[in-house]
C-alpha positions as a LaTeX table, in Angstrom:
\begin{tabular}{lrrr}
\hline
Residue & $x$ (\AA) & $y$ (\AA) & $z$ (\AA) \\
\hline
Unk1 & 0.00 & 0.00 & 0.00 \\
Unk2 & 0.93 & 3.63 & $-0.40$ \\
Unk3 & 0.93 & 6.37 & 1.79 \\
Unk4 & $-2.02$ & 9.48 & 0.88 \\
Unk5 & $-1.13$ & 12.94 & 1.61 \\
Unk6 & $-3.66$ & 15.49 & 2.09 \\
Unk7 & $-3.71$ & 19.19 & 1.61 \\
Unk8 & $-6.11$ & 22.08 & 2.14 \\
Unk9 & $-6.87$ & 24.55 & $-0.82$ \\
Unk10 & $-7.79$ & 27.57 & $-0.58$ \\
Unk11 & $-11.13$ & 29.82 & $-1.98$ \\
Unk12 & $-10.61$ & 31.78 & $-5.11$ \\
Unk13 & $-13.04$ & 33.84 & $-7.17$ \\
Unk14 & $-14.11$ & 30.72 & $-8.90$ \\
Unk15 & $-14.44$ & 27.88 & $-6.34$ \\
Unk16 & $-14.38$ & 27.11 & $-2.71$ \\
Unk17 & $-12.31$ & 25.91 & $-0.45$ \\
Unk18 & $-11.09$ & 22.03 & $-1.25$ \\
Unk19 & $-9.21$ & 19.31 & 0.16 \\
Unk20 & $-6.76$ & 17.21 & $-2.53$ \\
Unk21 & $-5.37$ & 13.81 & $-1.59$ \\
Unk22 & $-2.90$ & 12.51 & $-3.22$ \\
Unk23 & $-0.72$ & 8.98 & $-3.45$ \\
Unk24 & 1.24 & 7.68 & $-6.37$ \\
Unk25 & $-1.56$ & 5.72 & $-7.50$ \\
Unk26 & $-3.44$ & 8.82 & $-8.03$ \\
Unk27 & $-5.39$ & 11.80 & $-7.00$ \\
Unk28 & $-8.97$ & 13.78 & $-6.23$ \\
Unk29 & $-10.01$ & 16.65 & $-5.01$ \\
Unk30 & $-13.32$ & 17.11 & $-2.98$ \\
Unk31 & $-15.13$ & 20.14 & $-1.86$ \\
Unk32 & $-14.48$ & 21.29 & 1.82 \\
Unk33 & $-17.65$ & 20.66 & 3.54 \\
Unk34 & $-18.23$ & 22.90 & 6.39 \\
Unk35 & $-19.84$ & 20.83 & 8.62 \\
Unk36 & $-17.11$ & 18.75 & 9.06 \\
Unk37 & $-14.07$ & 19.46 & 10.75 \\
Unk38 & $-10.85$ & 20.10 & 9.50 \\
Unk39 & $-9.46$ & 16.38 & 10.64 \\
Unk40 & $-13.19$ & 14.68 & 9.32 \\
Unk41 & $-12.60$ & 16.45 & 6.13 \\
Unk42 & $-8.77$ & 15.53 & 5.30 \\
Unk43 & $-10.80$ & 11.88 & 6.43 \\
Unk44 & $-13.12$ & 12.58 & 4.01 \\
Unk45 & $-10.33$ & 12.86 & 1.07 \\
Unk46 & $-8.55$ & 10.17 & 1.88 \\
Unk47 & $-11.91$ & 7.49 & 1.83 \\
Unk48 & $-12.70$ & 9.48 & $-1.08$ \\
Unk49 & $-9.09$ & 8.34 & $-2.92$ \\
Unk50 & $-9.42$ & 4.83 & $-1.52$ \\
Unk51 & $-12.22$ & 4.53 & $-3.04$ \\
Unk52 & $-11.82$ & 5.66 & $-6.54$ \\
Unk53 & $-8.52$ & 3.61 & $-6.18$ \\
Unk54 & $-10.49$ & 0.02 & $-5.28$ \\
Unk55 & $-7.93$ & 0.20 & $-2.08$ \\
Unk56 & $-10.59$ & $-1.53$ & 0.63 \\
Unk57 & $-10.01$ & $-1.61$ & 4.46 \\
Unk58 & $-10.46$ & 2.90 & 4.19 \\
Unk59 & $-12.22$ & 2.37 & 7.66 \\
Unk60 & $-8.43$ & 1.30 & 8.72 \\
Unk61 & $-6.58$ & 4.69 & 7.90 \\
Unk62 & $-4.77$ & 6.15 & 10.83 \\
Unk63 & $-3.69$ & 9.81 & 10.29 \\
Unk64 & $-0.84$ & 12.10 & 11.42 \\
Unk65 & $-1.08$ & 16.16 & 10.92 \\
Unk66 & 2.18 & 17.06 & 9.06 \\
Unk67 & 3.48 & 20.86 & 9.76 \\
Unk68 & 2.25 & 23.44 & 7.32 \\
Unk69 & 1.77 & 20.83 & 4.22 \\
Unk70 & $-1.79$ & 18.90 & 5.92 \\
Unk71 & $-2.28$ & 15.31 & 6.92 \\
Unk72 & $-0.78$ & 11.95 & 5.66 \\
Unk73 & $-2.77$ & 8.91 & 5.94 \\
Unk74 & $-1.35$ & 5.27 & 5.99 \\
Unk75 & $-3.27$ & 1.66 & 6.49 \\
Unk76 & $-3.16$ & 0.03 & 9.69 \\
Unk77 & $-1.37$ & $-3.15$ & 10.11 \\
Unk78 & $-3.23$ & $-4.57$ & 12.74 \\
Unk79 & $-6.79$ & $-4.38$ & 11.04 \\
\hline
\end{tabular}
């Protein structure tokens, strides 16, 4: 398995603000929903990547906040 990395995006003019996870298997970028927290919403992208991927076992992610660059998200090994 690979590692997803998670980032927050900022409003413009055009859009809102998103969240964009990313792994070397791909990418996707989901609106920021505001009822969610900031940690439920980097969640949020990185189920959303698993599951475009195929990866299963998403409800086994465990996180870690990186400084200034968002959230990193790898699979459990004891799941």
């Amino acid at each position: 398995m690979q590692a997803i990395t998670t980032k927050f995006i900022g409003p413009t003019n055009a859009r809102g603000s998103r969240i964009k996870a990313s792994a070397y298997a791909g990418s996707i970028t989901i609106e920021y929903a505001h009822e969610l927290n900031s940690d439920e919403n980097h969640r949020a992208a990185a189920v959303a990547l698993c599951e475009k991927i195929g990866w299963i076992g998403a409800d086994t992610l465990i996180s870690a906040c990186l400084p200034k660059s968002g959230y990193v998200f790898v699979f459990s090994p004891n799941a």
